[in-house]
N, CA, C and O of each residue as an XYZ file, in Angstrom:
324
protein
N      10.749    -15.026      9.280
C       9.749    -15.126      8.252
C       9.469    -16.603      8.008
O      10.484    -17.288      7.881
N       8.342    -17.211      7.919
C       7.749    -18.151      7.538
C       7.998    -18.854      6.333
O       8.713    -18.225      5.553
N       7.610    -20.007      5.935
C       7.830    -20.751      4.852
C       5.719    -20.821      4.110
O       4.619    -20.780      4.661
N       6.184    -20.934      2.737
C       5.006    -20.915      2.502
C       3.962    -20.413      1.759
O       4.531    -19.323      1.699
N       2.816    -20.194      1.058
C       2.110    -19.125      0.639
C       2.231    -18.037      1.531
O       2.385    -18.011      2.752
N       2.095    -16.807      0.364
C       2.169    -15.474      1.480
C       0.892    -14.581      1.377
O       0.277    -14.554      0.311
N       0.315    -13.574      2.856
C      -0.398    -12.952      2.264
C       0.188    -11.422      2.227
O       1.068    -11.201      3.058
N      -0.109    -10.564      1.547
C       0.617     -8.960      1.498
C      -0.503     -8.313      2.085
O      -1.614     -8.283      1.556
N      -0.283     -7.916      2.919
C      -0.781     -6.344      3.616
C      -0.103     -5.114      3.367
O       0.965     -4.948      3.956
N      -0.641     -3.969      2.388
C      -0.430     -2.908      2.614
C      -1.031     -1.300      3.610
O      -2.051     -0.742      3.207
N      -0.378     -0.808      4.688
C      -1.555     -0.122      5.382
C      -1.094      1.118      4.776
O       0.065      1.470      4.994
N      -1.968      1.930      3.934
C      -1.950      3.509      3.348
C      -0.918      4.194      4.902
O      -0.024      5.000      4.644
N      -1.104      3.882      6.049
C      -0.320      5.049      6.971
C       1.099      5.136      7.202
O       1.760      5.932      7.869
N       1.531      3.788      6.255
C       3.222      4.048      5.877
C       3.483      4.861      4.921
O       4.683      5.034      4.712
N       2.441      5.663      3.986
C       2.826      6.252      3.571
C       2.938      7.493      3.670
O       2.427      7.871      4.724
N       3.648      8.856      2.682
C       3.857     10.091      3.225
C       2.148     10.641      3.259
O       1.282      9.906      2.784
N       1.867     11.697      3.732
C       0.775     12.308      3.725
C       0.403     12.934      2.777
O      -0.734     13.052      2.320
N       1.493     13.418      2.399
C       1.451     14.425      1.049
C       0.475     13.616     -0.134
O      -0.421     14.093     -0.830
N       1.004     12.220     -0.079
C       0.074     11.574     -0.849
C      -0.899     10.630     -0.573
O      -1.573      9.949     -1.346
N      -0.884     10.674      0.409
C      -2.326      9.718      0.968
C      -2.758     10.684      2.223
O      -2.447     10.224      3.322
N      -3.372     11.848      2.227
C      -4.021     12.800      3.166
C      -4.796     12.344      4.278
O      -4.702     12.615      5.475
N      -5.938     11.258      3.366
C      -6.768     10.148      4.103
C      -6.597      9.483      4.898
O      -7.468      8.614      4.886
N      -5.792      9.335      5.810
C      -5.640      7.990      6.573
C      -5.472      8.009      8.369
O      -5.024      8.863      9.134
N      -5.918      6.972      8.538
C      -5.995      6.950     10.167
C      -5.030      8.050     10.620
O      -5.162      9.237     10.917
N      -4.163      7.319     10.567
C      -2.381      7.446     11.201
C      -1.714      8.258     10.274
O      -1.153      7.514      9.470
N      -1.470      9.683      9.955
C      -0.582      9.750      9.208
C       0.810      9.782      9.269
O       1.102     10.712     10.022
N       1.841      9.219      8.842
C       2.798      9.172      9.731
C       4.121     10.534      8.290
O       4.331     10.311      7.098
N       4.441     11.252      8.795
C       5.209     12.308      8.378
C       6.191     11.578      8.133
O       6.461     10.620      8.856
N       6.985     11.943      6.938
C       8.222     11.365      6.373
C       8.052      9.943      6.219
O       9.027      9.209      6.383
N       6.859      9.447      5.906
C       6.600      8.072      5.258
C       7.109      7.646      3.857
O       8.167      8.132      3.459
N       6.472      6.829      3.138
C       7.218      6.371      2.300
C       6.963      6.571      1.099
O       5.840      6.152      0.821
N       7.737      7.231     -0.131
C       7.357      8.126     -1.486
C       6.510      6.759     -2.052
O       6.581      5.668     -1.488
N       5.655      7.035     -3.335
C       5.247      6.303     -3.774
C       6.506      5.228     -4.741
O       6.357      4.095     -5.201
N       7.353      5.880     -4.766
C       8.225      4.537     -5.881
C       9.118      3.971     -4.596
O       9.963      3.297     -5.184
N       9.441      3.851     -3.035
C       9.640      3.327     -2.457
C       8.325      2.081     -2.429
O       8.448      0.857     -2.385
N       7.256      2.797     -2.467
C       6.368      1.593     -2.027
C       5.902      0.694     -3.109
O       5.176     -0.254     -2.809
N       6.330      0.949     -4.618
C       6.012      0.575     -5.744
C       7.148     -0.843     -5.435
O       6.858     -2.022     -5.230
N       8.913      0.031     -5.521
C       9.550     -0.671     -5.163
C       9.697     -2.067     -4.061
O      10.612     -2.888     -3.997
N       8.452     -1.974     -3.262
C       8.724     -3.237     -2.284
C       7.407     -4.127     -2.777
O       7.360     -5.349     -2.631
N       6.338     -3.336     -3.384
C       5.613     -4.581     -4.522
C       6.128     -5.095     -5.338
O       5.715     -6.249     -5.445
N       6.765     -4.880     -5.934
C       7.598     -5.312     -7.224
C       8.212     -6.565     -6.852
O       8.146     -7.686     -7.358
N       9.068     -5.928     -5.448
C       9.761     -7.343     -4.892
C       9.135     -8.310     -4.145
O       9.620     -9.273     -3.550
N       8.656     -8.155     -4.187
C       7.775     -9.368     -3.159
C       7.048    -10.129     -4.411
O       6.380    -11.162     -4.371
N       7.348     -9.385     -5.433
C       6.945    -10.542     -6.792
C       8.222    -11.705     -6.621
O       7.803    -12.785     -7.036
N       9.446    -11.792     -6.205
C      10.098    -12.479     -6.342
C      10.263    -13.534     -5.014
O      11.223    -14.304     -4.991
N       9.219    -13.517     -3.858
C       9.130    -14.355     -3.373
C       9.437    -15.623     -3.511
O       8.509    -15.988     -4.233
N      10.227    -16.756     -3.288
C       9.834    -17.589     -4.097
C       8.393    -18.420     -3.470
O       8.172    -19.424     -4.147
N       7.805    -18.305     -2.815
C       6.184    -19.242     -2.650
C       5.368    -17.896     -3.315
O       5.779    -16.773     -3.606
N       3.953    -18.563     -3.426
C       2.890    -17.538     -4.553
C       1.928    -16.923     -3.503
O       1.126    -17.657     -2.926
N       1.988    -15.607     -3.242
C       0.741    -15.376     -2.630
C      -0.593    -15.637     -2.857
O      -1.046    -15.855     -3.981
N      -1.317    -15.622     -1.728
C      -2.447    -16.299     -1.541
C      -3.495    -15.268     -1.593
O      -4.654    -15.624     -1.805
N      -3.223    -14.098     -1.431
C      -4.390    -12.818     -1.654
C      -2.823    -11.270     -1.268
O      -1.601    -11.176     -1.153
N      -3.855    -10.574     -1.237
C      -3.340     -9.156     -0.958
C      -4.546     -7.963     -0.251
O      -5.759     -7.990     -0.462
N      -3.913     -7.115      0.486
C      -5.206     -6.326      0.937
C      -4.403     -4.673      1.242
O      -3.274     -4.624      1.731
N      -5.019     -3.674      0.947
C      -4.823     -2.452      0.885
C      -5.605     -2.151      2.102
O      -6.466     -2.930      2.510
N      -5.250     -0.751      2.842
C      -6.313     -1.113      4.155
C      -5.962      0.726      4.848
O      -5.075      1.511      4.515
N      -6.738      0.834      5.566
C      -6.472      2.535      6.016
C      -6.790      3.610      5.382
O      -6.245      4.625      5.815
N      -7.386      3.719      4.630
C      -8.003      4.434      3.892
C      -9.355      5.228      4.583
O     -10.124      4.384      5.043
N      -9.816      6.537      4.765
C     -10.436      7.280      5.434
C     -10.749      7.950      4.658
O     -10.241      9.043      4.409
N     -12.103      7.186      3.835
C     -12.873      7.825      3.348
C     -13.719      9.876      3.165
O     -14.136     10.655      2.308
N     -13.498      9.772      4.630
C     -14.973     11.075      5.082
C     -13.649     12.127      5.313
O     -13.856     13.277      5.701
N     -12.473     11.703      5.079
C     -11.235     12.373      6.023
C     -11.021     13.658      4.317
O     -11.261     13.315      3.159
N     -10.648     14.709      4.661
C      -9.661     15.664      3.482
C      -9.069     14.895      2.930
O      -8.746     13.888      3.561
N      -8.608     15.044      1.313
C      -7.488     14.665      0.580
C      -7.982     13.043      0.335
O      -7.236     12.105      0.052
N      -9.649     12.992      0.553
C      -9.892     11.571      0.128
C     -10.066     10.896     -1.254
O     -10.014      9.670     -1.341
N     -10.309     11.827     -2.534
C     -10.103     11.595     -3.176
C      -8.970     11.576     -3.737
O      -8.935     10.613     -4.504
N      -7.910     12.220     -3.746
C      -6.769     12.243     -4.112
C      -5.807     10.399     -3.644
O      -5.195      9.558     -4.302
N      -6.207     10.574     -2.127
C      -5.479      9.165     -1.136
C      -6.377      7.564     -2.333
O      -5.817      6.529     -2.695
N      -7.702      7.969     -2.592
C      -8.105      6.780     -2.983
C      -7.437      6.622     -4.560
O      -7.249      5.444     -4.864
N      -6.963      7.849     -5.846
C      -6.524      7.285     -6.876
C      -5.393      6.742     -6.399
O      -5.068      5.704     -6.976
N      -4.603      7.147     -5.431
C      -2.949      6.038     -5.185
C      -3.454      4.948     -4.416
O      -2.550      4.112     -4.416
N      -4.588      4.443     -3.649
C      -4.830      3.148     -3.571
C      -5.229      2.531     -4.552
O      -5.196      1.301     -4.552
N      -5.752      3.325     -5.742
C      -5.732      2.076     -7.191
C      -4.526      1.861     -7.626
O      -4.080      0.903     -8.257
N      -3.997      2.866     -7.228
C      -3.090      3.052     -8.393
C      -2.266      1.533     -7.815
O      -2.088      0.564     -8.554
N      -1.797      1.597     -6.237
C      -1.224      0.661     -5.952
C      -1.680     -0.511     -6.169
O      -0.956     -1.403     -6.611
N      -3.023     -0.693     -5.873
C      -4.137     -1.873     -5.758
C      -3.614     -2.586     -7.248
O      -3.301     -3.777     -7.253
N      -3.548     -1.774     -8.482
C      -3.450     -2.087     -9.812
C      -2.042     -2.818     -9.722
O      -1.916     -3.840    -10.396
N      -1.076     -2.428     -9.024
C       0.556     -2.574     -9.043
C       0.596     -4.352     -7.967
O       1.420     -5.267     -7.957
N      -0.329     -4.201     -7.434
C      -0.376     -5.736     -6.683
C      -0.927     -7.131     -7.756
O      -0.618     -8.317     -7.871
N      -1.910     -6.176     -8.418
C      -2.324     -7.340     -9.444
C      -1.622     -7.773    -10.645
O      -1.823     -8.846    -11.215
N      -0.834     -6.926    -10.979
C       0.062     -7.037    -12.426
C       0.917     -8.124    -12.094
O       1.746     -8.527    -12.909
C-alpha cells in the first residue's frame, strides 16, 4: 500500500445479492451490509485524508434495481459522514 492521499472505490459486486440484486457481477456469499459499513468506518482512520470516493456497479435496467440503489445511498451517505 502506498503512502499518501487516498482514493476509496467501492464496487456494489462485493456485495451479497440478496442486497444489491442489481449488479454486473453478482458474486454469492458476498459481503453483509455491516461488513461493508465496517470497512468504511475504517478507512476513516487512515492516517492520510482521502481525496474523493466512488460507488460503482450498479445496474440500473437489471431486477432488484430499486431496492440495490437505496443501499448505494445508503452507503454513499456512510462515505460522506
Amino acid at each position: 500500500m502506498g503512502e499518501g492521499a487516498a482514493y476509496l472505490s467501492l464496487d456494489l459486486d462485493a456485495l451479497d445479492p440478496t442486497l444489491v440484486p442489481a449488479v454486473a457481477e453478482p458474486v454469492p456469499g458476498g459481503l453483509s451490509l455491516a461488513e461493508t459499513l465496517h470497512l468504511i468506518h475504517a478507512a476513516r482512520f487512515w492516517p492520510d485524508p482521502w481525496v474523493g470516493a466512488d460507488l460503482m456497479e450498479l445496474a440500473p435496467t437489471l431486477d432488484g434495481a430499486e431496492a440495490s440503489a437505496r443501499v448505494a445511498v445508503h452507503l454513499a451517505l456512510h462515505l460522506l459522514a
